[in-house]
PyMOL Python script that loads the backbone (N, CA, C, O; Angstrom):
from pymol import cmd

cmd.read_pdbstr("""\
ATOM      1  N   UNK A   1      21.688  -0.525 -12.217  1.00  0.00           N
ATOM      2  CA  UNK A   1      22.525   0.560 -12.672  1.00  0.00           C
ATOM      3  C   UNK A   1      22.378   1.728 -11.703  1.00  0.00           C
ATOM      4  O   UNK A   1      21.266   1.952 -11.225  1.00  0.00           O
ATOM      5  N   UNK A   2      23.331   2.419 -11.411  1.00  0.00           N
ATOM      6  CA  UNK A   2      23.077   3.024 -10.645  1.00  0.00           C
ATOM      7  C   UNK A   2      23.710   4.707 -10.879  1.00  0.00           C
ATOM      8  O   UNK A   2      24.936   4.669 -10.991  1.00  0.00           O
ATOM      9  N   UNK A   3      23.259   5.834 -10.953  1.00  0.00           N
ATOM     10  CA  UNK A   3      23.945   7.060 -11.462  1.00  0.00           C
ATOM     11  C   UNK A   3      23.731   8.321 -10.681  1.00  0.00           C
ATOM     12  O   UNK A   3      22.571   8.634 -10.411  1.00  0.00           O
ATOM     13  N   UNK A   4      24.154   8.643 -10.515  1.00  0.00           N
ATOM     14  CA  UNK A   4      24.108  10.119  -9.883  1.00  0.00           C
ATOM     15  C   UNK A   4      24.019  10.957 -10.254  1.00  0.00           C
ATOM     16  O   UNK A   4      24.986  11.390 -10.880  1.00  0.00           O
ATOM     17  N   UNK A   5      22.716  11.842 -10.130  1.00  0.00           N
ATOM     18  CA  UNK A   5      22.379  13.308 -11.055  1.00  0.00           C
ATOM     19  C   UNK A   5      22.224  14.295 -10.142  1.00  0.00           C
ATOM     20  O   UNK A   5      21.745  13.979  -9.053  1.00  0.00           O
ATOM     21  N   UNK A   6      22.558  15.549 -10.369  1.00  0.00           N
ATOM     22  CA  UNK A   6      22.601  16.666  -9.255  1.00  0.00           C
ATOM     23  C   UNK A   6      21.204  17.166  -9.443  1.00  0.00           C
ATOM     24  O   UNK A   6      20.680  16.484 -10.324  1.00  0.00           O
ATOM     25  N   UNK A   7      20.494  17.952  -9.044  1.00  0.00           N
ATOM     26  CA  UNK A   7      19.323  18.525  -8.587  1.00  0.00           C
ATOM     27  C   UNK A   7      19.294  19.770  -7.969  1.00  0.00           C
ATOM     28  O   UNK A   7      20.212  20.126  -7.231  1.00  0.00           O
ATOM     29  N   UNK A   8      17.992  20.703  -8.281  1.00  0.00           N
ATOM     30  CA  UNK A   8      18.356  21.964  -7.017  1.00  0.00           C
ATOM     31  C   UNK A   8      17.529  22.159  -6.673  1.00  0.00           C
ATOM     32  O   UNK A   8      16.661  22.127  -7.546  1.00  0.00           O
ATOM     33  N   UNK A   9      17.068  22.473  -5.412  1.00  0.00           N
ATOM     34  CA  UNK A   9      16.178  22.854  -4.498  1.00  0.00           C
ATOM     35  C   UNK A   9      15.830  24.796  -4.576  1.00  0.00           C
ATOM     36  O   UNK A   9      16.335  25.809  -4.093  1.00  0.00           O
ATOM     37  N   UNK A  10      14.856  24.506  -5.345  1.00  0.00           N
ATOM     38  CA  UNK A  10      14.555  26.360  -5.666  1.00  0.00           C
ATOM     39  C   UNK A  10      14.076  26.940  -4.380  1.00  0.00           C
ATOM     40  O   UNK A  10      13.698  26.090  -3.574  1.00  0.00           O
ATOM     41  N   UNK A  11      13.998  28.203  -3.986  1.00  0.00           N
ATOM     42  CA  UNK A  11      13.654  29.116  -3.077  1.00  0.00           C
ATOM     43  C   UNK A  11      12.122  29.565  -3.029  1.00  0.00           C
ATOM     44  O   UNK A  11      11.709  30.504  -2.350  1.00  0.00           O
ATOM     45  N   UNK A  12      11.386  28.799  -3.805  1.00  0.00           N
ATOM     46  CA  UNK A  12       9.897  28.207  -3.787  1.00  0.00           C
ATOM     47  C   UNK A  12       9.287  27.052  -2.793  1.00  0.00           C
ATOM     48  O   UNK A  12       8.300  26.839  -2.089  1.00  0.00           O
ATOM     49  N   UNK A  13      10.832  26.294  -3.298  1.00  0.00           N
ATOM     50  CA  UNK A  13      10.760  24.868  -2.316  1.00  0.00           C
ATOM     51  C   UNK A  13      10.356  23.887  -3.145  1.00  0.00           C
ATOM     52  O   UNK A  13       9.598  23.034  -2.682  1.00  0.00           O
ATOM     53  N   UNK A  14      10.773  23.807  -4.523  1.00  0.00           N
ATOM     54  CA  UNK A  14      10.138  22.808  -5.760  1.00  0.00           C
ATOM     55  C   UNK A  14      11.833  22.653  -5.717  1.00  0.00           C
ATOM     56  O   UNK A  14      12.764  23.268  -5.196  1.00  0.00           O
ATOM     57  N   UNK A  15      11.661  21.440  -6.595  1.00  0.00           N
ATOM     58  CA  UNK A  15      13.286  20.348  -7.541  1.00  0.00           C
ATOM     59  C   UNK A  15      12.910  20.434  -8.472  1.00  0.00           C
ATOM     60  O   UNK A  15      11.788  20.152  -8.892  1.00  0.00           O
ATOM     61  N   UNK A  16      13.852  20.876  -9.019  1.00  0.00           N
ATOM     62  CA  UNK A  16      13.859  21.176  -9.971  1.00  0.00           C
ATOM     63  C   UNK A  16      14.630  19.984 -11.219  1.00  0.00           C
ATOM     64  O   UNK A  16      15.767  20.054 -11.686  1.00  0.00           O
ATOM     65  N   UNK A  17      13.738  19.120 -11.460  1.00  0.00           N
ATOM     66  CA  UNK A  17      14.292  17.616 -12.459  1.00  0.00           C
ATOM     67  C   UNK A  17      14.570  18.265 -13.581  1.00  0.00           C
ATOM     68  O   UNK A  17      13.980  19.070 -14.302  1.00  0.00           O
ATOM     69  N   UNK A  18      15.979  17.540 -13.560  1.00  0.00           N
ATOM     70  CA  UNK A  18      16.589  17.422 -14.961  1.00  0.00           C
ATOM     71  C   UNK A  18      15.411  16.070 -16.063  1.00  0.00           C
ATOM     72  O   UNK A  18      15.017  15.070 -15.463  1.00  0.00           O
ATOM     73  N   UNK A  19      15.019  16.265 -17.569  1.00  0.00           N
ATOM     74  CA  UNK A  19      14.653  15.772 -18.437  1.00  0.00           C
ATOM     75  C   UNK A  19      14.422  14.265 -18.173  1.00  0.00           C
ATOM     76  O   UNK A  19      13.346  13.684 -18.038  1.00  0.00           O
ATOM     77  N   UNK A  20      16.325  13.508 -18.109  1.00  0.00           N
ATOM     78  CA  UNK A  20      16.227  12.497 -17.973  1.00  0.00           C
ATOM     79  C   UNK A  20      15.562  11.806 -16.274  1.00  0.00           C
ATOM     80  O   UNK A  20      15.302  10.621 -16.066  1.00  0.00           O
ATOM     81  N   UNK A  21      15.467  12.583 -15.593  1.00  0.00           N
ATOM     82  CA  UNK A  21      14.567  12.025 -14.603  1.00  0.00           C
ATOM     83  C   UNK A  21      13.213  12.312 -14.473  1.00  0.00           C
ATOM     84  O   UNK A  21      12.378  11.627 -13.882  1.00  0.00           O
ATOM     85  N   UNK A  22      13.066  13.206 -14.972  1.00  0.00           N
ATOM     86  CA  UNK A  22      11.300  13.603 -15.090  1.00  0.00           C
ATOM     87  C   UNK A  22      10.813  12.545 -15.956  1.00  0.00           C
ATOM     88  O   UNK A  22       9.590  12.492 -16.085  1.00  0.00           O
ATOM     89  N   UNK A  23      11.489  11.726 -16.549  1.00  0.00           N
ATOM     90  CA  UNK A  23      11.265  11.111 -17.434  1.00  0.00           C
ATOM     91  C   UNK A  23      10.257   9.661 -16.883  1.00  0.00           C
ATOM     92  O   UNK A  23       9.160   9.235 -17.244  1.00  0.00           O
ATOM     93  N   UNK A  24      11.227   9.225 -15.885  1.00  0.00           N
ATOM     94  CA  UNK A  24      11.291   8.152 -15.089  1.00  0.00           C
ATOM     95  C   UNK A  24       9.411   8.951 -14.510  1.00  0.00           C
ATOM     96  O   UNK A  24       9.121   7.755 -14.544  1.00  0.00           O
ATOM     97  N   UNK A  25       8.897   9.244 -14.345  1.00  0.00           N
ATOM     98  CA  UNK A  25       7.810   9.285 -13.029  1.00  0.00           C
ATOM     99  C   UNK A  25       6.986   9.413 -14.072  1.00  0.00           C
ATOM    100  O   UNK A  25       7.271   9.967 -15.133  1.00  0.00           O
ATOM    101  N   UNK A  26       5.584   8.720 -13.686  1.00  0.00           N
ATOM    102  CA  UNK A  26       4.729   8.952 -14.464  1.00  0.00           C
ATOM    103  C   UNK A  26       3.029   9.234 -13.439  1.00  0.00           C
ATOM    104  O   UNK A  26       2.606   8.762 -12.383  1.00  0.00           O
ATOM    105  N   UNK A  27       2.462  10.266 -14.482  1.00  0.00           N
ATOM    106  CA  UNK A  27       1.454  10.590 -13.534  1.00  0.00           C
ATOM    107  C   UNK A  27       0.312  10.017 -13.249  1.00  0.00           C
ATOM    108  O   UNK A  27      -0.448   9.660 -14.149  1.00  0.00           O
ATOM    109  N   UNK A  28       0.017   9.842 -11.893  1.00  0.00           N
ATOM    110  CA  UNK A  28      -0.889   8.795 -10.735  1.00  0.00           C
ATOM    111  C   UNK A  28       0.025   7.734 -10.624  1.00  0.00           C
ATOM    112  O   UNK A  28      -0.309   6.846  -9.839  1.00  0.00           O
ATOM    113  N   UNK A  29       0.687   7.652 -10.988  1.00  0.00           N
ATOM    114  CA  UNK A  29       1.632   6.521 -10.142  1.00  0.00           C
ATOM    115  C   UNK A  29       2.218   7.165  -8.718  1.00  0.00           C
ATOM    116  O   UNK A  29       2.481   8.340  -8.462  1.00  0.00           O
ATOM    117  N   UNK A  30       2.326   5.975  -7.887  1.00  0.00           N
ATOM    118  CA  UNK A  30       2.779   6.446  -6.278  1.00  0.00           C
ATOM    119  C   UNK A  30       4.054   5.878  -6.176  1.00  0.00           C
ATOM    120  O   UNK A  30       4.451   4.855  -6.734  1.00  0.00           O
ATOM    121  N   UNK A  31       4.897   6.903  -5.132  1.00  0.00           N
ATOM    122  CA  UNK A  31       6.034   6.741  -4.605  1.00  0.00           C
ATOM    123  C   UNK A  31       5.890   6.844  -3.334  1.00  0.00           C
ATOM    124  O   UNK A  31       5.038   7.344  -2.600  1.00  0.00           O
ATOM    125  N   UNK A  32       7.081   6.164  -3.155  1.00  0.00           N
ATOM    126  CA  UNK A  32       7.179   6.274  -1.176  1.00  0.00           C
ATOM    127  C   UNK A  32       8.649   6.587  -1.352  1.00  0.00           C
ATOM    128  O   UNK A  32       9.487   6.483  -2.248  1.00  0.00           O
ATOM    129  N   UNK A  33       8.588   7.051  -0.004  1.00  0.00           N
ATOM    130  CA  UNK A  33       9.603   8.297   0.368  1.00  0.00           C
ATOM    131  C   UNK A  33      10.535   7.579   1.164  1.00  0.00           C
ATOM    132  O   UNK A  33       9.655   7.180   1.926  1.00  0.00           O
ATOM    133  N   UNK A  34      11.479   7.117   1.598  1.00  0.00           N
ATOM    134  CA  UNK A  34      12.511   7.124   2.316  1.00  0.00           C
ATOM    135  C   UNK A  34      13.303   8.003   2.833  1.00  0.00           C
ATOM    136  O   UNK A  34      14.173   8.325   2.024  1.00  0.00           O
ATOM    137  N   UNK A  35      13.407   8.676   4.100  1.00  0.00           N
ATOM    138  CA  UNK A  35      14.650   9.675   4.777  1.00  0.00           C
ATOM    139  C   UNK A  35      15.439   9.035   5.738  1.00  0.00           C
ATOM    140  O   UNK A  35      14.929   8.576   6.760  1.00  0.00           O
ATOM    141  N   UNK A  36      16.755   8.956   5.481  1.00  0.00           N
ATOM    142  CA  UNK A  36      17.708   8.545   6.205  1.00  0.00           C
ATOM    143  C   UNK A  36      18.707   9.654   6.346  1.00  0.00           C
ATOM    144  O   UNK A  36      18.715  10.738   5.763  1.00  0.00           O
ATOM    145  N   UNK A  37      19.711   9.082   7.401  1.00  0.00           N
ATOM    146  CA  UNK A  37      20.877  10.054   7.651  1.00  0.00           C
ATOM    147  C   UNK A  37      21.474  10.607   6.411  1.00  0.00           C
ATOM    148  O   UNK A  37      21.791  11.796   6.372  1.00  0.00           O
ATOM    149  N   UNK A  38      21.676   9.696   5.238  1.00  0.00           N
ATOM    150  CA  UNK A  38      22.530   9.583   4.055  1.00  0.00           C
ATOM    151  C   UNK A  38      21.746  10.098   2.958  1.00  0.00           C
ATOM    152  O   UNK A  38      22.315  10.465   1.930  1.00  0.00           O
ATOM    153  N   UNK A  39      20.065  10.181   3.121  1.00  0.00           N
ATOM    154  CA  UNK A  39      19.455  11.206   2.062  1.00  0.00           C
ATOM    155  C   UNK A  39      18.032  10.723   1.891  1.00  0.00           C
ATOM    156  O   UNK A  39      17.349   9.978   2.594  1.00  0.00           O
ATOM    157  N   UNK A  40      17.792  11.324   0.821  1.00  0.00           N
ATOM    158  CA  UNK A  40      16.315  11.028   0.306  1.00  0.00           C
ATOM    159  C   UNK A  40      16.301   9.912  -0.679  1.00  0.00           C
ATOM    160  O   UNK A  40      17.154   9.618  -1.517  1.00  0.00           O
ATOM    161  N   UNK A  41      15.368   9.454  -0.460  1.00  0.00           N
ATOM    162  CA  UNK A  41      15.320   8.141  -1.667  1.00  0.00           C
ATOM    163  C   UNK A  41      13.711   7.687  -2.025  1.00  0.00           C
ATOM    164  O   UNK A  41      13.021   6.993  -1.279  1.00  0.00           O
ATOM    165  N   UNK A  42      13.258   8.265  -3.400  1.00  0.00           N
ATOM    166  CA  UNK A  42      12.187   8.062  -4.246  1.00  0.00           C
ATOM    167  C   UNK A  42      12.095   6.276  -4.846  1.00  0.00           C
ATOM    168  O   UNK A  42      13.068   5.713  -5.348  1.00  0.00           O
ATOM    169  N   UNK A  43      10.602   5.550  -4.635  1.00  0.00           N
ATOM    170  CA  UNK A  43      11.165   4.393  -4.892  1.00  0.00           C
ATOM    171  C   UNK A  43       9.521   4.391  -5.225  1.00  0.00           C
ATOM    172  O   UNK A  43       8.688   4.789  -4.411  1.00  0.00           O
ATOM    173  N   UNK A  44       9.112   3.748  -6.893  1.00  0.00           N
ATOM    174  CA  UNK A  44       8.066   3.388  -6.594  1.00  0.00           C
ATOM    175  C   UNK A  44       6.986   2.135  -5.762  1.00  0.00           C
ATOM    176  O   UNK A  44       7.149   0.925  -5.606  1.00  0.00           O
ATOM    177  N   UNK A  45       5.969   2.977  -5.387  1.00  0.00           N
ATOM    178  CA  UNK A  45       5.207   2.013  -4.552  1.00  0.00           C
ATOM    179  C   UNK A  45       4.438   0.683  -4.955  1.00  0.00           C
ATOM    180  O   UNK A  45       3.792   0.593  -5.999  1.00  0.00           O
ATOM    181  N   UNK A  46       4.545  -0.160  -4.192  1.00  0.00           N
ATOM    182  CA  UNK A  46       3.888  -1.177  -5.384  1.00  0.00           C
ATOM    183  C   UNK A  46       2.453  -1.433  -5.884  1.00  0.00           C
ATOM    184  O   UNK A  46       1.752  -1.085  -4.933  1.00  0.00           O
ATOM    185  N   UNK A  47       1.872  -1.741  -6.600  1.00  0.00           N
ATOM    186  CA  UNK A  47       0.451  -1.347  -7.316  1.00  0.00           C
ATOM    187  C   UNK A  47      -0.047  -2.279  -6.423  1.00  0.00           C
ATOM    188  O   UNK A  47       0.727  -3.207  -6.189  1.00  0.00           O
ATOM    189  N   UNK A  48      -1.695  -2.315  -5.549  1.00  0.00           N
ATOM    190  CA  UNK A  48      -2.157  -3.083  -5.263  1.00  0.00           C
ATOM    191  C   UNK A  48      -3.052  -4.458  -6.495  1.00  0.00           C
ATOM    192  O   UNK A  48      -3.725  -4.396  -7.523  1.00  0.00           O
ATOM    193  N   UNK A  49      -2.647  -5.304  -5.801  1.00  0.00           N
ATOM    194  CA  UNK A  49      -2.726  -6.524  -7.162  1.00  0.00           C
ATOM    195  C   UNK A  49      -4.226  -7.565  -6.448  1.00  0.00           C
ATOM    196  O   UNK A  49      -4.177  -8.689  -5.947  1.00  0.00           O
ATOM    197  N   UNK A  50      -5.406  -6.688  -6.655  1.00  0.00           N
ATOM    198  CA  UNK A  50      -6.780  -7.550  -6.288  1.00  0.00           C
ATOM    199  C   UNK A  50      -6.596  -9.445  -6.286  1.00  0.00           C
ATOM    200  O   UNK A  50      -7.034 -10.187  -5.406  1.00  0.00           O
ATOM    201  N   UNK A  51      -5.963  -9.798  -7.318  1.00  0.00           N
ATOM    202  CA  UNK A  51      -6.395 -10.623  -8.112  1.00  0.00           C
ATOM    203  C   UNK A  51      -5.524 -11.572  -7.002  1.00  0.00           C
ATOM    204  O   UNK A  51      -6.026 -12.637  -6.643  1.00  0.00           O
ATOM    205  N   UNK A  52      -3.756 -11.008  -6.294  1.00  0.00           N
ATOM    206  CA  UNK A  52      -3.259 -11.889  -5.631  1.00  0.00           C
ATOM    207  C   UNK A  52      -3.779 -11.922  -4.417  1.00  0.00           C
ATOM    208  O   UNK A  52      -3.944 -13.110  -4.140  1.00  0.00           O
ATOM    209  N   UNK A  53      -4.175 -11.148  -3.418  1.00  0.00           N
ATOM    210  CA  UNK A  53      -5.258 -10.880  -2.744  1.00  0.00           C
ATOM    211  C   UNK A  53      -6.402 -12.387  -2.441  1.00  0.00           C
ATOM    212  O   UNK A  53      -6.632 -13.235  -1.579  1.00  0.00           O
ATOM    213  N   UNK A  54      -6.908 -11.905  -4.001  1.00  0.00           N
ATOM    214  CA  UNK A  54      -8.046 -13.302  -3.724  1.00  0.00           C
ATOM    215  C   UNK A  54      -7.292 -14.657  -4.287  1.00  0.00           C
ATOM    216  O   UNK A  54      -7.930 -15.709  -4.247  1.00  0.00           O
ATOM    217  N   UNK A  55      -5.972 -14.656  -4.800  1.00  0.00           N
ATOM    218  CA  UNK A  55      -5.596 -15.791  -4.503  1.00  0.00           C
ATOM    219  C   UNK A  55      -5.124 -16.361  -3.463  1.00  0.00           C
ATOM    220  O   UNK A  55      -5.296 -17.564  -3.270  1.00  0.00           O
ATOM    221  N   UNK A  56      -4.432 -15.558  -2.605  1.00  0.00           N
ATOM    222  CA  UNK A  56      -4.354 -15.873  -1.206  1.00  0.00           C
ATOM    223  C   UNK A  56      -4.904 -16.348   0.156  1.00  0.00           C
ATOM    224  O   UNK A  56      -4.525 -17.056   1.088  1.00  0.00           O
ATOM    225  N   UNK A  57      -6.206 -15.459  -0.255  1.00  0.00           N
ATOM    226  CA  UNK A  57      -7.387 -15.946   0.498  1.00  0.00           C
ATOM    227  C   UNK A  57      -7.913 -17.187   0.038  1.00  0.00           C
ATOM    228  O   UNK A  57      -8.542 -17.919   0.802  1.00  0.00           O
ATOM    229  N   UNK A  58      -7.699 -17.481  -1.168  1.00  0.00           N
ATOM    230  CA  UNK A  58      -8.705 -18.966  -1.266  1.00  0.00           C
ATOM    231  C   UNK A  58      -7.171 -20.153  -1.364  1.00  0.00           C
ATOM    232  O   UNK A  58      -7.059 -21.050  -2.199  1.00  0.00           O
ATOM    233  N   UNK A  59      -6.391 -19.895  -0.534  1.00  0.00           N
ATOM    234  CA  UNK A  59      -5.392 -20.586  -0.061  1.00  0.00           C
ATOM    235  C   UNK A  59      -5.388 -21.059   1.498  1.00  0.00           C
ATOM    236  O   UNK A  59      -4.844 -21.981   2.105  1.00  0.00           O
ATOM    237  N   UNK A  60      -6.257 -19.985   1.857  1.00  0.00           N
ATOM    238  CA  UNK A  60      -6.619 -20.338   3.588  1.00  0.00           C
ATOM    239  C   UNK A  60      -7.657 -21.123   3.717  1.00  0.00           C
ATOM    240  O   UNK A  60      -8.879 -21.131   3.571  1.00  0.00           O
ATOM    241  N   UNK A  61      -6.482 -22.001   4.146  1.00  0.00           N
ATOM    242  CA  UNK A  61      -8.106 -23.614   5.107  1.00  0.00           C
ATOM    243  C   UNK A  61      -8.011 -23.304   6.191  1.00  0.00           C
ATOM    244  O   UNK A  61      -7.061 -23.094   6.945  1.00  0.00           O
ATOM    245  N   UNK A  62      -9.490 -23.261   6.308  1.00  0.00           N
ATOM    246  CA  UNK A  62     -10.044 -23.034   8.269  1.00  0.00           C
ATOM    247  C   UNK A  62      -9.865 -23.858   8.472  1.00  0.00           C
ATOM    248  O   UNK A  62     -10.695 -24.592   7.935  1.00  0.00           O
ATOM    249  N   UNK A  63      -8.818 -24.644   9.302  1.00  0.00           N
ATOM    250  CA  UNK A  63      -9.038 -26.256  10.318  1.00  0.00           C
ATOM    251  C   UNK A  63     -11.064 -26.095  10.988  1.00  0.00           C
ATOM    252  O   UNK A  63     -11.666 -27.156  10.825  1.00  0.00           O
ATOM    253  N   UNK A  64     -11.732 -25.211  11.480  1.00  0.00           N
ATOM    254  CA  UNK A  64     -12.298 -25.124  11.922  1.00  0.00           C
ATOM    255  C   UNK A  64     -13.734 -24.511  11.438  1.00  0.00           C
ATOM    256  O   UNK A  64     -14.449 -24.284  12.413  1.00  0.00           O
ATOM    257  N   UNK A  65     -14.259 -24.229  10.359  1.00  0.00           N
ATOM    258  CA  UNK A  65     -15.213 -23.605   9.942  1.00  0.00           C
ATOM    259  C   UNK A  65     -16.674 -23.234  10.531  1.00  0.00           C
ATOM    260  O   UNK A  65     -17.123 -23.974  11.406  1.00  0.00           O
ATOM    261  N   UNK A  66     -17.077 -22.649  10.301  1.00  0.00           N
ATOM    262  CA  UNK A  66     -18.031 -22.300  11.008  1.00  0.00           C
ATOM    263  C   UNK A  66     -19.024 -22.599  10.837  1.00  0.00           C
ATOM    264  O   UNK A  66     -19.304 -21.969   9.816  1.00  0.00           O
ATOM    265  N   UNK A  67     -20.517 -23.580  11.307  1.00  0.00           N
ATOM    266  CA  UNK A  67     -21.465 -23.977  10.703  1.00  0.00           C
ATOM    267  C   UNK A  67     -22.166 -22.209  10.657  1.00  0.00           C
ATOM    268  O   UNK A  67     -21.849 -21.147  11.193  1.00  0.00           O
ATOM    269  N   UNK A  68     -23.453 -22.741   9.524  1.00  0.00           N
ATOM    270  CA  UNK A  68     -24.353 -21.584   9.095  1.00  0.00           C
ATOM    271  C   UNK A  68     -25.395 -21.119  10.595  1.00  0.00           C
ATOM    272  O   UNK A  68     -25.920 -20.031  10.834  1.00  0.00           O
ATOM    273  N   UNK A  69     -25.413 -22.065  11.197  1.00  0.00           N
ATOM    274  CA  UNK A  69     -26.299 -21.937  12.789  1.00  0.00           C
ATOM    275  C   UNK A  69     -24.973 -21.538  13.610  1.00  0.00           C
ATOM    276  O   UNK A  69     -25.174 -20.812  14.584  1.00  0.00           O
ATOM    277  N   UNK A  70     -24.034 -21.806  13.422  1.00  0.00           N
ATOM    278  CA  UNK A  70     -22.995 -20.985  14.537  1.00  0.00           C
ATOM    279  C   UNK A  70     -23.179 -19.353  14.376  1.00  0.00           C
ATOM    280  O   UNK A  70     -23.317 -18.520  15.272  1.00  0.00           O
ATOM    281  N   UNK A  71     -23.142 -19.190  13.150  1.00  0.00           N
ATOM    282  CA  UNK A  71     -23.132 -17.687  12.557  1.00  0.00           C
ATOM    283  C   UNK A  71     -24.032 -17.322  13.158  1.00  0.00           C
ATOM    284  O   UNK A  71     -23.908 -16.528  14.090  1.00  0.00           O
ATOM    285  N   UNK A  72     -25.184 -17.821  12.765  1.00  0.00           N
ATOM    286  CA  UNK A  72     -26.742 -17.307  13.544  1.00  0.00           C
ATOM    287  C   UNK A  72     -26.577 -16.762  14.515  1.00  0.00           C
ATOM    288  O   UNK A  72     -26.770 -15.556  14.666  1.00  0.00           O
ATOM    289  N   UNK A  73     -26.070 -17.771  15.627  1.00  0.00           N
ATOM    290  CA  UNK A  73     -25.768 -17.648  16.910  1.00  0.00           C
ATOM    291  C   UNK A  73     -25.265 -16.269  17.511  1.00  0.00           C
ATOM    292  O   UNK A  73     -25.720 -15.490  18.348  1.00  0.00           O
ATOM    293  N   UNK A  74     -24.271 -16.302  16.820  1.00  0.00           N
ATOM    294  CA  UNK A  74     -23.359 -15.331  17.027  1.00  0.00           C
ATOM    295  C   UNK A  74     -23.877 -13.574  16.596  1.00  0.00           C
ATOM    296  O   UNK A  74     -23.766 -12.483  17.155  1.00  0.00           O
ATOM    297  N   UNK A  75     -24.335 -13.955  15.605  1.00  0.00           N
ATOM    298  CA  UNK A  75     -24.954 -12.629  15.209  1.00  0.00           C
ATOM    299  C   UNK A  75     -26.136 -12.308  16.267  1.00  0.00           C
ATOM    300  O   UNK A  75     -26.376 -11.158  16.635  1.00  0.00           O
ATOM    301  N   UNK A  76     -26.878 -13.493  16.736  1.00  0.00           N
ATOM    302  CA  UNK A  76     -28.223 -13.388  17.662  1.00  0.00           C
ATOM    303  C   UNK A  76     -27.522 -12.943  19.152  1.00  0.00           C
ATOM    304  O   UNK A  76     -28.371 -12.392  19.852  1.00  0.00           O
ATOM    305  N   UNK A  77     -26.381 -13.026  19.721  1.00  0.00           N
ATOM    306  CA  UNK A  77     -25.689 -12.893  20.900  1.00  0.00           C
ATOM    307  C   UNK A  77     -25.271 -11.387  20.581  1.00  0.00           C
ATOM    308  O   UNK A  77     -25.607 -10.494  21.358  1.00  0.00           O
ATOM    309  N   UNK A  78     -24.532 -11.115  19.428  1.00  0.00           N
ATOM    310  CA  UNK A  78     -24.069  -9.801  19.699  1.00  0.00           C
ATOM    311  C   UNK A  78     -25.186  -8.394  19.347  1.00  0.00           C
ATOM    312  O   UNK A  78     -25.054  -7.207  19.647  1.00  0.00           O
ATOM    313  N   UNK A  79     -26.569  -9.283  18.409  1.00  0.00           N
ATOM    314  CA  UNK A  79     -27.418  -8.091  18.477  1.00  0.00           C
ATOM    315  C   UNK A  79     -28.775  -8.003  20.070  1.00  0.00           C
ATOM    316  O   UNK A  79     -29.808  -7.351  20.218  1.00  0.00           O
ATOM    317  N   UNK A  80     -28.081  -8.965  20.920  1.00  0.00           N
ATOM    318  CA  UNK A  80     -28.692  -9.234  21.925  1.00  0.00           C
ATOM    319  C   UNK A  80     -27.912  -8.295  23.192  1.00  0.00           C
ATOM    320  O   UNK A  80     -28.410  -8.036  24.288  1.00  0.00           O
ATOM    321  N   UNK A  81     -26.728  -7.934  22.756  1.00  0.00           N
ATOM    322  CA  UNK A  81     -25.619  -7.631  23.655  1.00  0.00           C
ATOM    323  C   UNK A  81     -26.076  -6.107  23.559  1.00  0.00           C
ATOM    324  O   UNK A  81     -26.416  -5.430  24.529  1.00  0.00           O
ATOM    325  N   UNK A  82     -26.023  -5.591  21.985  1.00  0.00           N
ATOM    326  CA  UNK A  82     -26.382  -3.946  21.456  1.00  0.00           C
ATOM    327  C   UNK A  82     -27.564  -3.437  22.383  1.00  0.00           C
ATOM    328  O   UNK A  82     -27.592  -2.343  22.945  1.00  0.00           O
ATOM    329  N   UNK A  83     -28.440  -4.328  22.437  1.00  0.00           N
ATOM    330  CA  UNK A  83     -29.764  -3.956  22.662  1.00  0.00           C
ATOM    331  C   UNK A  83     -30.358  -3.521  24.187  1.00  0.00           C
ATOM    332  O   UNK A  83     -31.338  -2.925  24.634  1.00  0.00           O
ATOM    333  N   UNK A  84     -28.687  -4.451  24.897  1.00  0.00           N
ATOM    334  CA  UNK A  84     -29.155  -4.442  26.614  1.00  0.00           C
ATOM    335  C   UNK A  84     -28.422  -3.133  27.095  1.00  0.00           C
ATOM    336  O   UNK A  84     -28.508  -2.773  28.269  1.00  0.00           O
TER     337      UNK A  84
END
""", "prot")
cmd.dss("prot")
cmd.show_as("cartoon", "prot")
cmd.util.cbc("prot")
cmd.orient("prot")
């Protein structure tokens, strides 16, 4: 749906929302901003979602994994590298 509501820009430098749009925002929720030639555009941001995150990750197969002595290795090379 889509509607068009006028707005005014006070001499403070605040907008001044009409009811039915103050309505719409709620507080600690985030928006991102869009500026284009054609205007401003408020859109909320999307919530970070932990949970898809770690489903994603336990979707990734290493073709290649790392043995527990590779790690070693590696950690023993780069605190060998710090040190010189």
């Amino acid at each position: 749906m889509e509607k068009t509501i006028t707005i005014t820009f006070t001499p403070e430098g605040n907008l001044e929302l009409p009811p039915e749009i103050r309505e719409q925002f709620v507080n600690g929720e985030k928006y991102s901003v869009t500026i284009t030639e054609d205007g401003i555009f408020f859109k909320k941001a999307p919530k970070f979602n932990w949970q898809e995150l770690r489903n994603r990750r336990g979707e990734v197969i290493d073709p290649h994994p790392l043995t527990t002595e590779e790690i070693c290795d590696l950690v023993r090379e780069v605190r060998q590298g710090n040190t010189q």
